[in-house]
C-alpha positions, 0 to 999 in steps of 0.5 A, spaced: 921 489 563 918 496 565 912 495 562 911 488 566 913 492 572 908 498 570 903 492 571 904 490 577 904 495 580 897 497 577 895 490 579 897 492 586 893 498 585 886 495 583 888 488 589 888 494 595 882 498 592 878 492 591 880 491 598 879 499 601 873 498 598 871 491 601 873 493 608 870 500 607 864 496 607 864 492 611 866 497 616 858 499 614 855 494 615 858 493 622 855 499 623 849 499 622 844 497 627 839 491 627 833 493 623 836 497 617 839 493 610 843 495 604 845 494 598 849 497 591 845 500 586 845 505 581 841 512 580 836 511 575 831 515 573 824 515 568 826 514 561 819 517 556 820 515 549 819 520 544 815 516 538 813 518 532 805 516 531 804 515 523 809 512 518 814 519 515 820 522 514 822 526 520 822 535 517 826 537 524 828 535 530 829 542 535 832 538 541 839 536 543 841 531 547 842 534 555 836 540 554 832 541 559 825 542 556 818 543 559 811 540 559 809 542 552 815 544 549 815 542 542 821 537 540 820 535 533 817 535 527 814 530 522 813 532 514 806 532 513 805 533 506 801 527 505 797 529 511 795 536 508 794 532 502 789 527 505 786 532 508 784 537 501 782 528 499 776 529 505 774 536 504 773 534 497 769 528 499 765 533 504 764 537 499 761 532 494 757 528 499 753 535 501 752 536 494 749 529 494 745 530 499 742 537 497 740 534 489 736 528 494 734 533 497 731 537 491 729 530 489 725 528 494 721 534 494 719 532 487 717 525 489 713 528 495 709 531 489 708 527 485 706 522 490 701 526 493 698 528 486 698 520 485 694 520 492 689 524 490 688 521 483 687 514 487 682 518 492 678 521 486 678 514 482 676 510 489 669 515 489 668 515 483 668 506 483 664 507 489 659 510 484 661 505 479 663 511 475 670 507 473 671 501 471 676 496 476 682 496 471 682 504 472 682 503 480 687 498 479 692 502 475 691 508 480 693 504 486 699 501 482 701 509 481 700 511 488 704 505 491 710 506 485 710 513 487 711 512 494 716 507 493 720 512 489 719 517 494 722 512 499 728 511 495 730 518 494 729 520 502 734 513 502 738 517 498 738 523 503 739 519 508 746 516 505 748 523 502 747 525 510 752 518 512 758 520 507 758 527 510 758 524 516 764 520 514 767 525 510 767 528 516 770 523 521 775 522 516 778 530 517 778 530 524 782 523 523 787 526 519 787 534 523 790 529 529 794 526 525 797 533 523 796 534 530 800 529 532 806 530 527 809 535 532 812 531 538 811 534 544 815 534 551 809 530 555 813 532 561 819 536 564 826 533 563 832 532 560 833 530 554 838 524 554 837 521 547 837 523 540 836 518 535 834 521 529 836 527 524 832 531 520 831 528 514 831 520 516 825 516 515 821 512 521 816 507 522 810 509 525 812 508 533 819 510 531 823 513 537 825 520 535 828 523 542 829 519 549 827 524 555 829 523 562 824 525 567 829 529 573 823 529 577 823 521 578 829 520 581 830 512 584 836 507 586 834 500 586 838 494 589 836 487 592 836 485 598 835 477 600 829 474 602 829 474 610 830 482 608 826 484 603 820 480 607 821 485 612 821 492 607 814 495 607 812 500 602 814 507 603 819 506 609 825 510 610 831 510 606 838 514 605 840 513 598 849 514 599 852 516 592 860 513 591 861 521 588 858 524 596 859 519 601 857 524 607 851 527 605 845 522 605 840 523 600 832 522 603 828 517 600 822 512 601 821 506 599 816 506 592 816 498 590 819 491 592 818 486 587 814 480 588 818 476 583 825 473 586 831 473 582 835 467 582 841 463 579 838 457 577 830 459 575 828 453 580 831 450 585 828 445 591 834 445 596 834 449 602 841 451 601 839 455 594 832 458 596 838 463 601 841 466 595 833 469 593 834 475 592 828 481 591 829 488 588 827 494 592 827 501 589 827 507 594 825 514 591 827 521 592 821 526 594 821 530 587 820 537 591 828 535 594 830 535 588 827 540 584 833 545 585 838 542 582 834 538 577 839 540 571 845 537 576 841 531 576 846 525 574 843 517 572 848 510 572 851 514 579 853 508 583 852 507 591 849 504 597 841 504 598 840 502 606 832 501 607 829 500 614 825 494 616 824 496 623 820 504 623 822 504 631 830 503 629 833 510 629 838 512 623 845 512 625 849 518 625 853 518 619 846 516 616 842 523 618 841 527 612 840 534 614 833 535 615 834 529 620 838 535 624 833 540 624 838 544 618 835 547 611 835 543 606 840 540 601 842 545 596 844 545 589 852 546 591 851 540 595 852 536 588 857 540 585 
């Protein structure tokens, strides 16, 4: 009997809530002047995957989920003994190739020679035809040297010029796996916390295996649907107050920085007049990132509130809506949030 009765009382408690907590919106709404709407949202902020580039298995992770780290700072590291492995393979292959091309190029310089001597030898044995000192079979051997010559000169310089492209490969194949190593160290591409760490030392990942998730504090916004009639009036970068449930008296700035061209509805296609009402269109306001910067480390996703944007510029904020740079007062603080 006690705990059916601690049940109800419970319940009672939820019922009054829900209530307090409709009438309390109610009692927004209806203060609130022609020209500015709302809706319910959340406090979101731009993720960064943290992804391993190759195939590998993870050396060391330097980040814990809630740290606060800057652009640049290294958060992970791959093993990169095959890479270092790779890396010696194409220095040798390197190496091999200027071999190769150094032994064409002594080749080549013998076949040079021997064409030229081939040359002269037709040149002579031409004259001397002309003088009809040799017989035709002789010219004709001669010519046939001096063109065979020349045909295996073209061959060696042919192998040069293949030496020359395995260098070249060699080369491009090192400078592919020096990225590769470069890229084994995972670096913070901005400043932010760390929300997520996914993996642990020792574990094997797939190539784009995500290894830390990072929140950008900087990037700050809420997002909320308003129907069409309203969603139609909001222009990008209108004024915004974003209300948290946790600090319902301090307004937080912000601007509108999206409104999505695609309704959101239940069913997906509908034809009646009655229905097309219940479209409803997301709108994301973003807070100025210098506002934020003081208290970037206090800065909290998944926090719901309200999000009031205008549709008319002209309209004035109401008085509970005016943040204090509205006022003419300093700016928020970071005890603000506390």
């Amino acid at each position: 009997m006690k705990g059916l009765k601690k049940f109800v009382i419970i319940a009672a408690l939820l019922i009054a809530a829900g209530i307090g907590w409709f009438v309390w919106k109610k009692t927004q709404a209806s203060n609130l002047p022609p020209g500015i709407a709302f809706g319910n949202g959340r406090i979101e902020a731009t993720e960064v995957d943290i992804a391993a580039k190759q195939q590998g298995r993870v050396e060391a992770v330097l980040a814990n989920e809630g740290d606060m780290v800057k652009e640049g700072d290294v958060l992970a590291r791959m093993d990169v003994a095959v890479l270092e492995a790779q890396l010696r393979e194409a220095k040798a292959d390197k190496l091999r190739a200027e071999t190769d091309r150094n032994v064409a190029a002594a080749v080549v310089g013998q076949r040079e020679n021997e064409y030229d001597l081939a040359l002269k030898i037709l040149n002579r044995t031409q004259k001397l035809f002309q003088q009809r000192s040799v017989e035709q079979n002789q010219l004709d051997k001669d010519q046939a040297s001096e063109q065979t010559a020349k045909a295996i000169l073209v061959a060696a310089k042919a192998q040069v010029a293949s030496a020359e492209a395995m260098i070249t490969s060699a080369e491009a194949k090192i400078e592919k796996v020096k990225a590769d190593i470069a890229d084994s160290i995972l670096k913070s591409p901005r400043s932010g916390r760390v929300e997520y760490r996914l993996v642990e030392p020792g574990e094997v990942i797939p190539a784009g295996g995500n290894v830390i998730t990072l929140l950008d504090v900087s990037d700050v916004y809420m997002t909320f649907f308003l129907p069409t009639h309203e969603a139609g009036k909001v222009a990008i970068g209108a004024d915004a107050r974003i209300v948290l449930d946790v600090i319902p008296d301090l307004p937080i700035p912000a601007k509108v920085s999206f409104v999505s061209p695609i309704a959101q509805f239940t069913p997906k296609e509908v034809e009646t007049r009655s229905e097309r009402e219940k479209l409803m269109f997301r709108v994301k306001v973003r807070i100025d990132p210098e506002l934020l910067r003081p208290f970037a480390e206090r800065v909290k996703t998944g926090l719901p509130g309200v999000g009031y944007v205008k549709l008319n510029p002209a309209v004035q904020w109401p008085e509970w809506l005016k943040t204090r740079v509205d006022k003419g007062l300093p700016r928020l603080k970071p005890e603000d949030f506390r």
